[in-house]
N, C-alpha and C positions, 0 to 999 in steps of 0.2 A: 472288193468288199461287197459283200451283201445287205439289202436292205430288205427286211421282212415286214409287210404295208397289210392290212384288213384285208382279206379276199372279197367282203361284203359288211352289209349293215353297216351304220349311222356313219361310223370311220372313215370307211372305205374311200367315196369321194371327196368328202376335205381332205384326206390323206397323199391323196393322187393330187388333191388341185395345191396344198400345201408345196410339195415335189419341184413342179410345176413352176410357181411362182418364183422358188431358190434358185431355180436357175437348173434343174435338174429335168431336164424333162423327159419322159416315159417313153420308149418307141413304141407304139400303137402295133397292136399283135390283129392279125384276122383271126385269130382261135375263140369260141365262145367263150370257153371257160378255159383261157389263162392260166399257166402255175409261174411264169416268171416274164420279167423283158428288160430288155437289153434300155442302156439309162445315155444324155447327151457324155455323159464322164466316162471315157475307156474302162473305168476300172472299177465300176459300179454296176451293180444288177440289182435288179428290183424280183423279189419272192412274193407268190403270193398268198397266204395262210390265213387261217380261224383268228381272228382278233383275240381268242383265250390261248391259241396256244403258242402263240408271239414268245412269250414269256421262256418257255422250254426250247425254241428254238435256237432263241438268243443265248441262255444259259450252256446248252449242248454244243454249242459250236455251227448249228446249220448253218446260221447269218447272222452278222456281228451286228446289226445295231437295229430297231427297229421301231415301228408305233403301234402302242393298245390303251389302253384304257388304266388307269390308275389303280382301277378295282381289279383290271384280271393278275398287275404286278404284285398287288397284295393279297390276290388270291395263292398266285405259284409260291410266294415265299421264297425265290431264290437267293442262295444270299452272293452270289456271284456276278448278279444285276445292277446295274447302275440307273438310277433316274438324268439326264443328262438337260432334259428341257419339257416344262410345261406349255401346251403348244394351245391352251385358250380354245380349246375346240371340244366337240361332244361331250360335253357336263351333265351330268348325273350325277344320283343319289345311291346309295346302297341303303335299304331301309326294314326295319321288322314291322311288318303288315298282319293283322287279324280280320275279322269281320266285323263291319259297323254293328255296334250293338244296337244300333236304332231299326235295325230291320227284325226283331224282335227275335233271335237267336238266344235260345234258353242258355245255352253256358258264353253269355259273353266275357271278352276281355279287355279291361278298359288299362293294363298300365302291364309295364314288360317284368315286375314282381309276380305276375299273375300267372306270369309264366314257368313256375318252379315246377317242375316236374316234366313239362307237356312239352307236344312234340313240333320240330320245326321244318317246312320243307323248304329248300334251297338249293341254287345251282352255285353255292358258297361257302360249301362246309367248313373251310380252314378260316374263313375271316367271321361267320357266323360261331365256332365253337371260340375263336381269341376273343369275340367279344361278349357273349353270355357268361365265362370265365371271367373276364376282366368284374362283372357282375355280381359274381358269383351265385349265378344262378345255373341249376344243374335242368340241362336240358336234353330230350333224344332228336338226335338232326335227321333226318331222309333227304338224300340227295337226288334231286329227279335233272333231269335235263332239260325241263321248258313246261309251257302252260301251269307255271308255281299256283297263279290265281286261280286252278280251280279247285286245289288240295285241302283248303279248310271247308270248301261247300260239301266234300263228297265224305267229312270227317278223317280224312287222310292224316292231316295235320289240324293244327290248334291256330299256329301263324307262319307266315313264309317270313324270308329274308332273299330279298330282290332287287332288280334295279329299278329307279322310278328318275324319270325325266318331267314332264307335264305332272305327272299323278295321275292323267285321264285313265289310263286301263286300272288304276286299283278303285276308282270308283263308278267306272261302268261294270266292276265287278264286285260292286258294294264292299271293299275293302278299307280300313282305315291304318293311317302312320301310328303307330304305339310310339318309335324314340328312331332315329338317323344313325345310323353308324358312320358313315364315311361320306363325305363328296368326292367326286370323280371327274377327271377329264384327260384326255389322252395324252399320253406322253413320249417322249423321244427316251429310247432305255439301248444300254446297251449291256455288254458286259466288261466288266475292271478292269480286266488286258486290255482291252480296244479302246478304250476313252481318253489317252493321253496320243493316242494314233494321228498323226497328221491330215489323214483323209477322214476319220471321222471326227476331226475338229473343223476341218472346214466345211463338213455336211451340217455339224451341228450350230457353228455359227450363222450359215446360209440359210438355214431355217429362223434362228434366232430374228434375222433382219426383218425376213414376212412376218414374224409373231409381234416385232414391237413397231411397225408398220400400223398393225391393225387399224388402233383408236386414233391417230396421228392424221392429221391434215396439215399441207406444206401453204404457207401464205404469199405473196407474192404483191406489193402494193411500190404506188410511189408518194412520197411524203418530202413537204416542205422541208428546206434546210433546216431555217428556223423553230420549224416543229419536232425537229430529229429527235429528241429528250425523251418532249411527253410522250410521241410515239413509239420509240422504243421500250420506254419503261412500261408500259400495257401488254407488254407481248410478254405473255409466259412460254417463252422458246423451253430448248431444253438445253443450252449454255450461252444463250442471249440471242438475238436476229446477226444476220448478217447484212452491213449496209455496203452498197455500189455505189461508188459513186459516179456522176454523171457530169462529164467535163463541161464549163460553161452553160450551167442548168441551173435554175434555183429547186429543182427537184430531184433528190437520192432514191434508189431503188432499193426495199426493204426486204432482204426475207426472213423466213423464219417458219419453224415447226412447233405446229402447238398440238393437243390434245381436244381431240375429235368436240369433247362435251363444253369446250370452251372455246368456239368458233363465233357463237350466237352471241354471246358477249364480246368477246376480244373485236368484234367486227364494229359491232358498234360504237366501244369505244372508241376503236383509229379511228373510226368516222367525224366522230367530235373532235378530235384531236388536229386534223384536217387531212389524212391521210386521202387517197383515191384511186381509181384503179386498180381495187380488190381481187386479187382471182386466189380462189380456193382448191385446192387439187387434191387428190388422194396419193398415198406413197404407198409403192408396191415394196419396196424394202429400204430398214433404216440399220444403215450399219455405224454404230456405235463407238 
């Protein structure tokens, strides 16, 4: 089985350190520029390609399952593709951008009605004309391949349709948001034939563990007998704690997983409670 990974840009590293974590790990190549490497799994190889053109690869048959970005799946349109997992990583926006009218620009454009007629440039033409459609507003698209931000300074275009993460480069480039078409973040795709496949169900699930890993902190305390109750009832595990118990002790050993953003509370309640010996760790994978 093939696995087709970002050759480069924002992807690329979560994507490998993603791999990595599942239990899949990369054989480290001496070559600079890389086109594939052999994976810890016999029968797994890792490809490495344009994070746009994952999509085609995966459709065509090169390599059955792979990760890009959500924007470039709905850019290819394949209808042969599968989404199989959202993997919480590289998030973005796809968005229709003009020029701040505050930088005193004679034909500005303040709302995406404004747009009826005028021209769009994008490295998105098929998700850019679904959604001006969807609008019905009739627009000319130009598709360019990169630097979209300098096509309304040079009167090329009116507005672009781009991706934006921070926002920082549309308004170091005096750009503003008109309307959002889409959020984005990468996903695990494959194609229909492969996705009830045995090997890429356990690829899929091995990633699944790291992804719902993330926000998860594993707890680990001991807690009076007589307090077992109140202290277990404070714990939003995710099908209750697990309790040890501890032969000839008046203290049971408590675990449990809870959600990252509810560590700072849940701590101090078992403290009241009269729980002790607190220890907080991170989970590399939770499988389900």
């Amino acid at each position: 089985m093939k696995i087709a990974l970002p050759n480069k840009g924002r992807l690329h590293a979560p994507s490998f350190d993603l791999l990595c974590r599942a239990g899949i790990k990369v054989r480290e190549s001496q070559q600079d520029r890389k086109l594939w490497a052999d994976t810890s799994l016999p029968d797994v190889t890792v490809i490495y390609v344009r994070s746009e053109d994952i999509p085609r690869y995966i459709s065509s048959g090169a390599a059955d399952i792979g990760i890009t970005g959500y924007d470039q799946i709905q850019e290819k349109n394949f209808d042969n593709i599968i989404e199989l997992l959202d993997l919480d990583f590289g998030k973005c926006k796809i968005v229709v951008a003009t020029l701040d009218p505050r930088i005193g620009n004679k034909t500005s454009i303040e709302s995406i009605e404004e747009l009826q007629g005028k021209t769009i440039a994008t490295e998105f033409p098929h998700i850019t004309k679904t959604f001006f459609m969807g609008r019905d507003i009739d627009v000319k698209i130009i598709e360019v391949g990169g630097a979209t931000e300098i096509t309304p300074h040079v009167q090329m275009a009116d507005a672009i349709v781009d991706i934006v993460s921070s926002g920082d480069t549309l308004r170091s480039n005096q750009l503003v948001i008109l309307d959002e078409i889409l959020t984005s973040s990468a996903r695990l795709i494959s194609r229909k034939d492969i996705q009830d496949k045995p090997l890429a169900n356990k690829i899929s699930d091995a990633l699944l563990s790291v992804v719902s890993a993330k926000e998860k902190r594993y707890l680990m305390m001991n807690a009076p007998r007589d307090k077992l109750e109140q202290i277990t009832s404070v714990l939003p595990g995710l099908s209750g704690p697990t309790v040890i118990d501890t032969s000839g002790s008046s203290l049971v050993v408590v675990h449990a997983v809870v959600n990252e953003s509810e560590v700072f509370e849940t701590i101090g309640a078992l403290k009241i409670q009269g729980a002790t010996g607190i220890l907080v760790t991170r989970i590399d994978r939770l499988v389900e």
